[in-house]
GUTINU-713384 format. One record per residue (C-alpha): residue in one letter; residue number from 1; x, y, z. Coordinates in Angstrom, 2 decimals. Layout:
<rolums>
+---+-----+---------+---------+---------+
! r !   k !       x !       y !       z !
+---+-----+---------+---------+---------+
! a ! NUM !       X !       Y !       Z !
...
+---+-----+---------+---------+---------+
</rolums>
This chain:
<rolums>
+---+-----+---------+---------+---------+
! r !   k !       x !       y !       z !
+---+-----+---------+---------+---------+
! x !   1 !  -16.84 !  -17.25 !   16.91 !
! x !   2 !  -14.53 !  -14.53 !   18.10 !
! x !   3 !  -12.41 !  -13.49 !   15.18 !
! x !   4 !   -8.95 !  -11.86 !   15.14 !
! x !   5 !   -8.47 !   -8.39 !   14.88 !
! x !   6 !   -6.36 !   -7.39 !   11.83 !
! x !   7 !   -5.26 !   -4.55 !   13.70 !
! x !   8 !   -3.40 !   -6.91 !   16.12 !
! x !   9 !   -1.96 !   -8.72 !   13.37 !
! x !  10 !   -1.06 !   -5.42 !   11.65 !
! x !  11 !    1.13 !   -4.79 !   14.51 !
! x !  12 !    2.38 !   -8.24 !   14.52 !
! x !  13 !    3.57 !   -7.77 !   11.40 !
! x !  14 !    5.01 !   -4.41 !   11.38 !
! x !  15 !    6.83 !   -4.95 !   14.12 !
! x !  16 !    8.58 !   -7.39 !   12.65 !
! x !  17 !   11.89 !   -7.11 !   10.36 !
! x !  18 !   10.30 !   -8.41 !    6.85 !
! x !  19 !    6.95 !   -6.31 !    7.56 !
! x !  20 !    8.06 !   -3.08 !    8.06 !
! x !  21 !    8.28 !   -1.40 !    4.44 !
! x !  22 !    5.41 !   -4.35 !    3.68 !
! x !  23 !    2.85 !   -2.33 !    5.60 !
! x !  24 !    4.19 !    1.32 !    4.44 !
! x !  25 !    4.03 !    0.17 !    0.79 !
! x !  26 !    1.27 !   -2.03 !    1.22 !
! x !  27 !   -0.82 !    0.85 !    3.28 !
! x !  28 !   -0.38 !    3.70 !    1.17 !
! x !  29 !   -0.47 !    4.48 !   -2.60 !
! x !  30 !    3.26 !    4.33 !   -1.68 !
! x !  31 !    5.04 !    3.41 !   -4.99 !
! x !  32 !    3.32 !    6.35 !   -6.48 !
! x !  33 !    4.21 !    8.87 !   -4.01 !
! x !  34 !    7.86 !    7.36 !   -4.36 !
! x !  35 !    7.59 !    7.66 !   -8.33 !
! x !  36 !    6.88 !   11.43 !   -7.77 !
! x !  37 !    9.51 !   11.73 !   -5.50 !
! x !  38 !   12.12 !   10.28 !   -7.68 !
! x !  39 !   10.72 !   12.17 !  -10.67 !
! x !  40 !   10.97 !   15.58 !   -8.65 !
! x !  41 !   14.37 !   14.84 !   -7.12 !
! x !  42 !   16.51 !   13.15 !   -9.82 !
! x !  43 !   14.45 !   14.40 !  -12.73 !
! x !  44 !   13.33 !   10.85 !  -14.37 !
! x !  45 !   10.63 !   11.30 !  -16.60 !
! x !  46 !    8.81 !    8.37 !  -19.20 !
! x !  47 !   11.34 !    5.56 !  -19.88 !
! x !  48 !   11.75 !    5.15 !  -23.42 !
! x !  49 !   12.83 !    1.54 !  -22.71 !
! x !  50 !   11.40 !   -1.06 !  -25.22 !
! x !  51 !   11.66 !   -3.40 !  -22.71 !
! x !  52 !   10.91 !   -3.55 !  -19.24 !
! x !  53 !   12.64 !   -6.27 !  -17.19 !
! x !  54 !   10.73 !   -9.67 !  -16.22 !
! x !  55 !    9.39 !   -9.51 !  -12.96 !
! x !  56 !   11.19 !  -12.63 !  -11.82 !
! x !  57 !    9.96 !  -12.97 !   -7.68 !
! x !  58 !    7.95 !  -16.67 !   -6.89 !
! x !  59 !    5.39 !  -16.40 !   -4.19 !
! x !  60 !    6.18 !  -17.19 !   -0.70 !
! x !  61 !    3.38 !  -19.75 !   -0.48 !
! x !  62 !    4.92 !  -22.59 !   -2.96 !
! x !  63 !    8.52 !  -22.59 !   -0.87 !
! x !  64 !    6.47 !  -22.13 !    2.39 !
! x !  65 !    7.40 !  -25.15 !    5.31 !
! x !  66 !    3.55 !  -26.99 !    5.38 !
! x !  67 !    3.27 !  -26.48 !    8.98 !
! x !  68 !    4.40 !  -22.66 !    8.87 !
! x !  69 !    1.64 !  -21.91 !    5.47 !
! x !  70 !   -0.88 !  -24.36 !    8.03 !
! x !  71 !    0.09 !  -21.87 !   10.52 !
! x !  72 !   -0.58 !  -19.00 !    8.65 !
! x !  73 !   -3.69 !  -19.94 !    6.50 !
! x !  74 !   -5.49 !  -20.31 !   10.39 !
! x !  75 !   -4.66 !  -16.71 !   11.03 !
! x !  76 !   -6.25 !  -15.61 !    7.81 !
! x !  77 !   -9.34 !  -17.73 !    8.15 !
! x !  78 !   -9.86 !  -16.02 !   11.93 !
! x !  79 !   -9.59 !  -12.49 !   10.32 !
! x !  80 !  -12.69 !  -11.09 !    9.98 !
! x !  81 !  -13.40 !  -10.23 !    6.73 !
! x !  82 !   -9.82 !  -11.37 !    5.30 !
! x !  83 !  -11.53 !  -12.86 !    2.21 !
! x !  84 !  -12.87 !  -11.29 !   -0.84 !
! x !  85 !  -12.23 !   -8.05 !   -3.02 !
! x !  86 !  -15.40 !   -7.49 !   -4.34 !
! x !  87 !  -18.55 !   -6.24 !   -1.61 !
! x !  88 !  -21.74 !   -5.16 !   -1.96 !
! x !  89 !  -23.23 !   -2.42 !    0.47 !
! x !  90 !  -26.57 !   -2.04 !    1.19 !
! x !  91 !  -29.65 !   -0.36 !    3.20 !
! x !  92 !  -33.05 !   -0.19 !    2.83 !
! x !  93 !  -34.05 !    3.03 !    0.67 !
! x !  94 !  -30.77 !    3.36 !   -0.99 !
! x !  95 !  -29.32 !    2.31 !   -4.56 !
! x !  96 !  -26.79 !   -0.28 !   -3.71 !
! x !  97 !  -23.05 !    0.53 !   -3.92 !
! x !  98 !  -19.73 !   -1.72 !   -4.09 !
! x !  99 !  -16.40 !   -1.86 !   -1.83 !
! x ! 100 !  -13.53 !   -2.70 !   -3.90 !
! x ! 101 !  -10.27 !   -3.86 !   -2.48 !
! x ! 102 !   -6.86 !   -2.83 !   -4.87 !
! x ! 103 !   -3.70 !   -3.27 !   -4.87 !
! x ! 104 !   -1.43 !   -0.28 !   -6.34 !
! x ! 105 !    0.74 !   -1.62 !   -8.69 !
! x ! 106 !    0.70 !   -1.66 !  -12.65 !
! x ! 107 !    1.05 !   -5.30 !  -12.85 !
! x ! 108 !   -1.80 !   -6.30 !  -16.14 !
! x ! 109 !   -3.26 !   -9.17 !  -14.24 !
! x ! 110 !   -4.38 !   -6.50 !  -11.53 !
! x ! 111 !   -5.57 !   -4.06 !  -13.83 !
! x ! 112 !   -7.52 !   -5.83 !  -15.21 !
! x ! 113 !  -10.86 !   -5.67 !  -12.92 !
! x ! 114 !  -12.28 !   -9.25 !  -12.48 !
! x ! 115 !  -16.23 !   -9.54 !  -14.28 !
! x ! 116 !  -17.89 !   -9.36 !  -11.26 !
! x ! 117 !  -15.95 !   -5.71 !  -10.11 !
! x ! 118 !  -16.43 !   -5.01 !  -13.86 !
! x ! 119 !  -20.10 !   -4.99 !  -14.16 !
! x ! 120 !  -20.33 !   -3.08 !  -11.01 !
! x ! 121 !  -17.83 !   -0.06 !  -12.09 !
! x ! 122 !  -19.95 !   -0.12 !  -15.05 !
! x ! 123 !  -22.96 !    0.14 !  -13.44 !
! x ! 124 !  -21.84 !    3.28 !  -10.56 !
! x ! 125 !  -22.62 !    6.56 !  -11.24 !
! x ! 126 !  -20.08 !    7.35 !   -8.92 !
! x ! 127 !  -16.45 !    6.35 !   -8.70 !
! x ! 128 !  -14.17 !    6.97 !   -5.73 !
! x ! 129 !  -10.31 !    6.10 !   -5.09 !
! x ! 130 !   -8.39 !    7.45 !   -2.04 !
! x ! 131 !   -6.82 !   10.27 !   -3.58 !
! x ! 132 !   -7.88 !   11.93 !   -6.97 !
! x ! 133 !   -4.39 !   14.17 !   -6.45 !
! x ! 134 !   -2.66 !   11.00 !   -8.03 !
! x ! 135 !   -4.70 !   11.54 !  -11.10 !
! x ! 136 !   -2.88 !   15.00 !  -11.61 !
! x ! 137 !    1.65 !   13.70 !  -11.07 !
! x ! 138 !    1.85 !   18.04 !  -11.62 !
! x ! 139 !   -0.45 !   18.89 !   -8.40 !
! x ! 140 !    1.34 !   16.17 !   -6.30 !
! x ! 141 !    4.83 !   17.21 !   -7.06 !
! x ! 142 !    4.04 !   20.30 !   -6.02 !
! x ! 143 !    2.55 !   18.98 !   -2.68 !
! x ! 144 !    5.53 !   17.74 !   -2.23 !
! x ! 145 !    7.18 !   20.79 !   -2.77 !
! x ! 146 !    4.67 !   22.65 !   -0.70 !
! x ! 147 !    5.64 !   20.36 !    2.58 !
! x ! 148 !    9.26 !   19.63 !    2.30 !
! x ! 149 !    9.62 !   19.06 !    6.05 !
! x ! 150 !    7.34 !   15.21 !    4.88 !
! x ! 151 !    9.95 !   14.48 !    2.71 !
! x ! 152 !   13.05 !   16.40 !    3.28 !
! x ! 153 !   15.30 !   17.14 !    6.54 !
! x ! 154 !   14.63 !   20.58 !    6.95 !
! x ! 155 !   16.33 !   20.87 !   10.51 !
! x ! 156 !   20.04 !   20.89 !    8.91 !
! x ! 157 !   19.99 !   16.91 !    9.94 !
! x ! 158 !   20.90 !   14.51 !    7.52 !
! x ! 159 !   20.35 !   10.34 !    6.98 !
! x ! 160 !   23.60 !    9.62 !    8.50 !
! x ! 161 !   22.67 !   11.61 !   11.91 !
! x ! 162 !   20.61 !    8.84 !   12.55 !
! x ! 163 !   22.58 !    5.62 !   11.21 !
! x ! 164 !   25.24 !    3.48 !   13.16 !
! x ! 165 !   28.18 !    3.28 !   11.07 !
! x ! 166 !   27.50 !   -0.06 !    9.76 !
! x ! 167 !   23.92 !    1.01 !    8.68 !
! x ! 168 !   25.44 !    3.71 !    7.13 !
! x ! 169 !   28.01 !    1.56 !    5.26 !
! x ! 170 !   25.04 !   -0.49 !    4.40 !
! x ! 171 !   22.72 !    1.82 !    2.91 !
! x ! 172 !   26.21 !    3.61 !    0.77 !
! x ! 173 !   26.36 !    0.44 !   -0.64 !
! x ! 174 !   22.99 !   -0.69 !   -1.68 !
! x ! 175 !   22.67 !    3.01 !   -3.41 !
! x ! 176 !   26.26 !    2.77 !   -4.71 !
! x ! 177 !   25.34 !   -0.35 !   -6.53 !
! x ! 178 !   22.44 !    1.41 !   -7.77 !
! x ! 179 !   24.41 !    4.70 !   -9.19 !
! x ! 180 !   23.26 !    7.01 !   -6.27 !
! x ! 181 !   25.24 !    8.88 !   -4.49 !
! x ! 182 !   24.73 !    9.15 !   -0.93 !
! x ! 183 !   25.28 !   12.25 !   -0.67 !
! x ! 184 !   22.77 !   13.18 !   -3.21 !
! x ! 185 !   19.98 !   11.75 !   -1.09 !
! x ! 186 !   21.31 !   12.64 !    2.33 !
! x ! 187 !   18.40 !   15.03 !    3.09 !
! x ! 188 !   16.12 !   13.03 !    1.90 !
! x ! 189 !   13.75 !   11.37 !    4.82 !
! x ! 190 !   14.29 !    7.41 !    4.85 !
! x ! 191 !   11.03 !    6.61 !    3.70 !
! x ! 192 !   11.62 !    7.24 !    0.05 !
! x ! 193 !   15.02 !    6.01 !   -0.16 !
! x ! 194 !   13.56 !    3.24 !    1.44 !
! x ! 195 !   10.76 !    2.69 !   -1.30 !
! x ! 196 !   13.92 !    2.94 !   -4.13 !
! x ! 197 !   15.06 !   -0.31 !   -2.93 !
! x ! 198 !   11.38 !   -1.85 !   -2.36 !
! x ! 199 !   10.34 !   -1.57 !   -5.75 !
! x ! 200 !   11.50 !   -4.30 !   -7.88 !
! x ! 201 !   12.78 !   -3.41 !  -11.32 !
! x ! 202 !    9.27 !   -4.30 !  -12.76 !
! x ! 203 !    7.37 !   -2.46 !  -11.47 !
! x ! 204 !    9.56 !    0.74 !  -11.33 !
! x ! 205 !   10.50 !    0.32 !  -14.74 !
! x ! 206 !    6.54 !    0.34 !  -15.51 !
! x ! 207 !    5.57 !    2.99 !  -13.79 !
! x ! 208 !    8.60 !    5.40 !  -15.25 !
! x ! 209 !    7.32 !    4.12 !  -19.10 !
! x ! 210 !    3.88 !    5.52 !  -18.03 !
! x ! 211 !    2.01 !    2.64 !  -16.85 !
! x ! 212 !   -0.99 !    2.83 !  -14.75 !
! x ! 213 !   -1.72 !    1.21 !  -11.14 !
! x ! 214 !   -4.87 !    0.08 !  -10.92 !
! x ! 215 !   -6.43 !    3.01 !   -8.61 !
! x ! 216 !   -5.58 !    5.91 !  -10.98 !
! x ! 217 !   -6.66 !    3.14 !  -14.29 !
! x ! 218 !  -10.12 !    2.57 !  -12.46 !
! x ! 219 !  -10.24 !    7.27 !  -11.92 !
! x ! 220 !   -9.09 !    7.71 !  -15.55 !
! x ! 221 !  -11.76 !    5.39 !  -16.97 !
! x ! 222 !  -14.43 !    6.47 !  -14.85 !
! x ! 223 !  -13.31 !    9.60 !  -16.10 !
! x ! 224 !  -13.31 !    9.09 !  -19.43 !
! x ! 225 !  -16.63 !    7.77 !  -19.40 !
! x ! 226 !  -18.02 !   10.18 !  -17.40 !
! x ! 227 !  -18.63 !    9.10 !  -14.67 !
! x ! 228 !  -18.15 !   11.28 !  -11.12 !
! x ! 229 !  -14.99 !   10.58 !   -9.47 !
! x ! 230 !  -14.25 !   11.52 !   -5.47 !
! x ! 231 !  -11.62 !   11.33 !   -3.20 !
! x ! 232 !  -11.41 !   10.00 !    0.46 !
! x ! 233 !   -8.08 !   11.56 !    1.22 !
! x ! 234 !   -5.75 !   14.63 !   -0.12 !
! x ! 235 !   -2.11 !   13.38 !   -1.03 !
! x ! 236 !   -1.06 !   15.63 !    2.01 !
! x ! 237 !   -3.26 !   13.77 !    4.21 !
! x ! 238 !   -1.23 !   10.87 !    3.20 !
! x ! 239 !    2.05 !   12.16 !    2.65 !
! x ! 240 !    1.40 !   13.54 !    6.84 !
! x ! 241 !    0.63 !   10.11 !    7.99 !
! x ! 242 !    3.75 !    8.70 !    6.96 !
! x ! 243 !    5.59 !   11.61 !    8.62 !
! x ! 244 !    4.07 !   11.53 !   11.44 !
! x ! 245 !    5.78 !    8.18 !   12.23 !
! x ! 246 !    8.85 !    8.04 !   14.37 !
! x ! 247 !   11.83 !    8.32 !   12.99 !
! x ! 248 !   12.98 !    4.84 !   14.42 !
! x ! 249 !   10.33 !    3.32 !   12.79 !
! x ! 250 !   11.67 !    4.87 !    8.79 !
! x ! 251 !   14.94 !    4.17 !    9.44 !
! x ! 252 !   14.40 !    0.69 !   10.46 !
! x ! 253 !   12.46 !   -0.23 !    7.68 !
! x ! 254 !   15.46 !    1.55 !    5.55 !
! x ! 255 !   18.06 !   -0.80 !    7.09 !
! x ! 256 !   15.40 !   -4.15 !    6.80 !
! x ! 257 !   14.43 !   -3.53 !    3.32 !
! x ! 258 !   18.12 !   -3.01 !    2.12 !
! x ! 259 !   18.77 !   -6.14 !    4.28 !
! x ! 260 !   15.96 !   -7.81 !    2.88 !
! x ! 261 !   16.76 !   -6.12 !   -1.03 !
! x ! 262 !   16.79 !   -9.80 !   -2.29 !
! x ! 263 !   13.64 !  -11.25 !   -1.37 !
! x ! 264 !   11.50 !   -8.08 !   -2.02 !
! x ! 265 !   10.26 !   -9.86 !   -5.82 !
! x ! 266 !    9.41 !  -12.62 !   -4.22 !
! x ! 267 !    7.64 !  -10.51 !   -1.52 !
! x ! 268 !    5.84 !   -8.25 !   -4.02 !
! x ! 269 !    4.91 !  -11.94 !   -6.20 !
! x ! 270 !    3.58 !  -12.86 !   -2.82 !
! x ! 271 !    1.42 !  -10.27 !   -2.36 !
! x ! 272 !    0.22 !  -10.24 !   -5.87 !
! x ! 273 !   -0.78 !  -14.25 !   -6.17 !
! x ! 274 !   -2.92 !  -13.76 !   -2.89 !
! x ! 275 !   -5.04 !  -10.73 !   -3.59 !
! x ! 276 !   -5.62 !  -11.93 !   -7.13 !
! x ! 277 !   -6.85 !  -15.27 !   -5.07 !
! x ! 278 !   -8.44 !  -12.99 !   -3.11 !
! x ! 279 !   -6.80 !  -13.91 !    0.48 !
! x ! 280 !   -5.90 !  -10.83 !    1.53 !
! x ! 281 !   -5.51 !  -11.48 !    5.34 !
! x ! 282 !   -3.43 !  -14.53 !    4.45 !
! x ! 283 !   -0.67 !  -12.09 !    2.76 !
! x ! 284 !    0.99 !  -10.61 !    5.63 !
! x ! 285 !    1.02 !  -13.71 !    7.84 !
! x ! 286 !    3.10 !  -15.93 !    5.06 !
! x ! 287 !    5.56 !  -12.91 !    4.17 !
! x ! 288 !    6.24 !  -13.00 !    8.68 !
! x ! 289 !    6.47 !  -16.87 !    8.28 !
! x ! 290 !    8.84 !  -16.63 !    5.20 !
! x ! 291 !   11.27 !  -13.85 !    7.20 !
! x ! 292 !   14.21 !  -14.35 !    8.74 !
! x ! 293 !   15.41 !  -15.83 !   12.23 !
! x ! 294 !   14.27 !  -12.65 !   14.82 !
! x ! 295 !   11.21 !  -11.59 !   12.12 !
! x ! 296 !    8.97 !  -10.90 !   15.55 !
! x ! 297 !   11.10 !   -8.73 !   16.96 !
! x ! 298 !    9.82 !   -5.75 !   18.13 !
! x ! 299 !   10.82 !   -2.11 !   17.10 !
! x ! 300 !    9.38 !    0.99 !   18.10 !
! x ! 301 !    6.97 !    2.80 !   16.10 !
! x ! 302 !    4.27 !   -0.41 !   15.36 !
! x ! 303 !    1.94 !    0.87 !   17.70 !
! x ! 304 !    2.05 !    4.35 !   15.74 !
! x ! 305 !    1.51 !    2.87 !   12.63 !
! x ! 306 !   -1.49 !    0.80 !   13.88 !
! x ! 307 !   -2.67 !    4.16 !   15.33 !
! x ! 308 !   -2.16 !    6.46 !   12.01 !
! x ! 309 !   -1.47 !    4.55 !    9.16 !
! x ! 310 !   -4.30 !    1.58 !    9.67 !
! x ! 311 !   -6.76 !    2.23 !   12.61 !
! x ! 312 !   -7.40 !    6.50 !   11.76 !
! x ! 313 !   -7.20 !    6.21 !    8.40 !
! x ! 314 !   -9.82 !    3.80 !    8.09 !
! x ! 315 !  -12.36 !    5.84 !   10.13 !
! x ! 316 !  -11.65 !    8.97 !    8.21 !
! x ! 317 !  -12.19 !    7.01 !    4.94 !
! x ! 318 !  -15.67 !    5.46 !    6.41 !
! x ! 319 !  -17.08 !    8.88 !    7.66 !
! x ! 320 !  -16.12 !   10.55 !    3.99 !
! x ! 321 !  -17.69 !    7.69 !    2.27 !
! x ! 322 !  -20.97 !    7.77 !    4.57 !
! x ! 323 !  -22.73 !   10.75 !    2.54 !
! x ! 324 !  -21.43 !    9.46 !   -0.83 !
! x ! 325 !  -22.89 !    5.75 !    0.33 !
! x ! 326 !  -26.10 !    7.95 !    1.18 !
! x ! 327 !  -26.49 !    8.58 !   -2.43 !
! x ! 328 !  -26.15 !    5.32 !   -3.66 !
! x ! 329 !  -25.10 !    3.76 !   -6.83 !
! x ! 330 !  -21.16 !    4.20 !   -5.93 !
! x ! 331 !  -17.67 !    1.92 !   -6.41 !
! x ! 332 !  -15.62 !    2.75 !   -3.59 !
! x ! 333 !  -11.92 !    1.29 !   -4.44 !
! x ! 334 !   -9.31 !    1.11 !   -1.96 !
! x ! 335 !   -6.22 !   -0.51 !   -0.83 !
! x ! 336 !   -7.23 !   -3.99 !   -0.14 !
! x ! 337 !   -5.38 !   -4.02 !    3.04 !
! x ! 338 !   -8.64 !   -1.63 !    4.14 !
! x ! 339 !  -11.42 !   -3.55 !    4.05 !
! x ! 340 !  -10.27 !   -6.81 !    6.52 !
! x ! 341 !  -10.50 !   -7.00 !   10.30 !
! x ! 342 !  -12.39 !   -5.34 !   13.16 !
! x ! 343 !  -11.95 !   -2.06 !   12.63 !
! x ! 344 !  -11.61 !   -2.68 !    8.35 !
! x ! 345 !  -13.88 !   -1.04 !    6.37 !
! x ! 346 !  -16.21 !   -3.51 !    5.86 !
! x ! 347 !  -16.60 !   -3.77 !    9.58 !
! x ! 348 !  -16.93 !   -0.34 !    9.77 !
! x ! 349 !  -19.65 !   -0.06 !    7.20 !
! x ! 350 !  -21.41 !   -2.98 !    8.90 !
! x ! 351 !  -21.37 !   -0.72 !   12.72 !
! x ! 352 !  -22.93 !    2.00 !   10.21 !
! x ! 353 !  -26.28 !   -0.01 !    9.16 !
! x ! 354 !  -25.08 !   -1.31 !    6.52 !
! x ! 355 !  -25.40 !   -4.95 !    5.34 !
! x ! 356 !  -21.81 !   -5.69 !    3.16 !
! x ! 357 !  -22.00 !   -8.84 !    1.82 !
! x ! 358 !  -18.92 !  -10.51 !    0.45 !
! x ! 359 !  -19.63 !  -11.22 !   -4.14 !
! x ! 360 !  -17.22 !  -13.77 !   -5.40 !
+---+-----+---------+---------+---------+
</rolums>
């Protein structure tokens, strides 16, 4: 059976209207690197807040049209891979070790590891998460600081310079209505204002009380317990990847998400039902179905992002797990959105000699 490549759908997706700031936030520790960002700019520290809003989105699938979900469930099942959080990897000679697909948010039905990922964190000797610099919110600010040009217009350009005047009218609003100024974040590059409006009040209001996304949970217990714990990737690394993306592409998937403020709960509920189900390669394809009229629309800057964001990254994070897999006895935990499709990690490990086998 010939199975279709998540990379294609990736840029599918991406280049559509609703998937834009759903593959940066769903490719990147993204809501993190945004919390810094706010934190560092506007100076919010720990919420005191007693409460923290409901997190009101419904998932995509149960308002889905039957033959659109049919449409998008056969997609999923022709991913390779595009099932399943929890993998084993083996090879002769070698303690086993385990692939775990995450998803970073602080929501307490994903923190909490299901038994099967459970036993095997408890059994590893070795933990690993794509960037230990999350574990330390000091040492990233400060890479942030280090490499303003990533975050900040450094060139004496501003937002506007590259908004029509309706966008621009747009994106005053949707800050106005939030308290912010546009002129306050004028310099700042699109991205992050971008991920301001992407975050739901949830989750942001989680995250600013303290709570933590499963990836730096997962580090801090391993830690704790004393476990080693490894990175694949420097925050830089990461911060340099989403740079490196053309500028059409971040301001774009400003405009979208602002255009698309109201149905980002019921994106992020999406996204959360299906990986706890497990169906990873079935999230993107009912998020496209559920867009508006024009959602497969093209717009420069997809092919980049399958380029740097989905197909590089993912070798880099194979070759610097090959000599911790060498060692054995390892959980390797990821964004989810990793591990499906031809050139996914499991794919990848599988081309190295290894046999990854699916544990539900």
């Amino acid at each position: 059976m010939q199975h279709h490549s998540y990379v294609s759908q990736l840029r599918t997706t991406c280049a559509g209207l609703p998937g834009v700031m759903f593959c940066l936030a769903a490719s990147l520790p993204f809501a993190l690197l945004i919390l810094l960002a706010v934190g560092l700019f506007f100076g919010v520290g720990k919420s005191r807040a007693t409460e923290i809003p409901a997190c009101d989105g419904k998932s995509l699938v149960t308002t889905l049209e039957s033959g659109k979900l049919a449409e998008a469930r056969a997609q999923a099942k022709a991913t390779n891979n595009g099932s399943g959080l929890l993998w084993k990897v083996e090879k002769a000679g070698t303690p086993a070790s385990w692939l775990f697909g995450t998803m970073h948010v602080t929501d307490p039905r994903v923190t909490r590891l299901p038994d099967a990922a459970q036993s095997a964190f408890d059994a590893a000797g070795t933990v690993v998460i794509e960037t230990v610099d999350i574990l330390d919110p000091a040492k990233a600010q400060a890479a942030l600081l280090s490499k303003p040009e990533l975050t900040m217009f450094t060139d004496g350009s501003t937002l506007k310079s590259f908004l029509s005047d309706e966008d621009a009218g747009l994106v005053e609003a949707e800050l106005s209505r939030r308290g912010i100024p546009l002129a306050l974040v004028s310099r700042m590059k699109p991205w992050m204002i971008a991920g301001l409006v992407a975050l739901p009040p949830c989750e942001l209001a989680r995250k600013t009380a303290g709570a933590e996304f499963l990836d730096v949970r997962i580090a801090n217990t391993a830690k704790a317990e004393g476990k080693t714990v490894l990175g694949l990737e420097s925050i830089g690394e990461q911060m340099a990847a989403m740079a490196d993306l053309p500028m059409e592409f971040h301001i774009r998937g400003l405009v979208e998400t602002i255009k698309l403020a109201e149905l980002m709960p019921d994106i992020m509920a999406t996204m959360t039902e299906l990986y706890l189900e497990g169906e990873i390669a079935l999230i993107m394809p009912v998020i496209m179905a559920s867009g508006p009229d024009g959602a497969d629309e093209d717009i420069d800057g997809y092919a980049e992002f399958e380029e740097r964001i989905v197909r590089m990254r993912n070798h880099v994070m194979a070759e610097r797990a090959a000599p911790i897999l060498a060692k054995g006895d390892a959980f390797i935990a990821v964004g989810a959105l990793h591990l499906p499709g031809d050139e996914g990690l499991v794919s990848l490990l599988q081309t190295a000699g290894y046999t990854v086998s699916s544990v539900r």
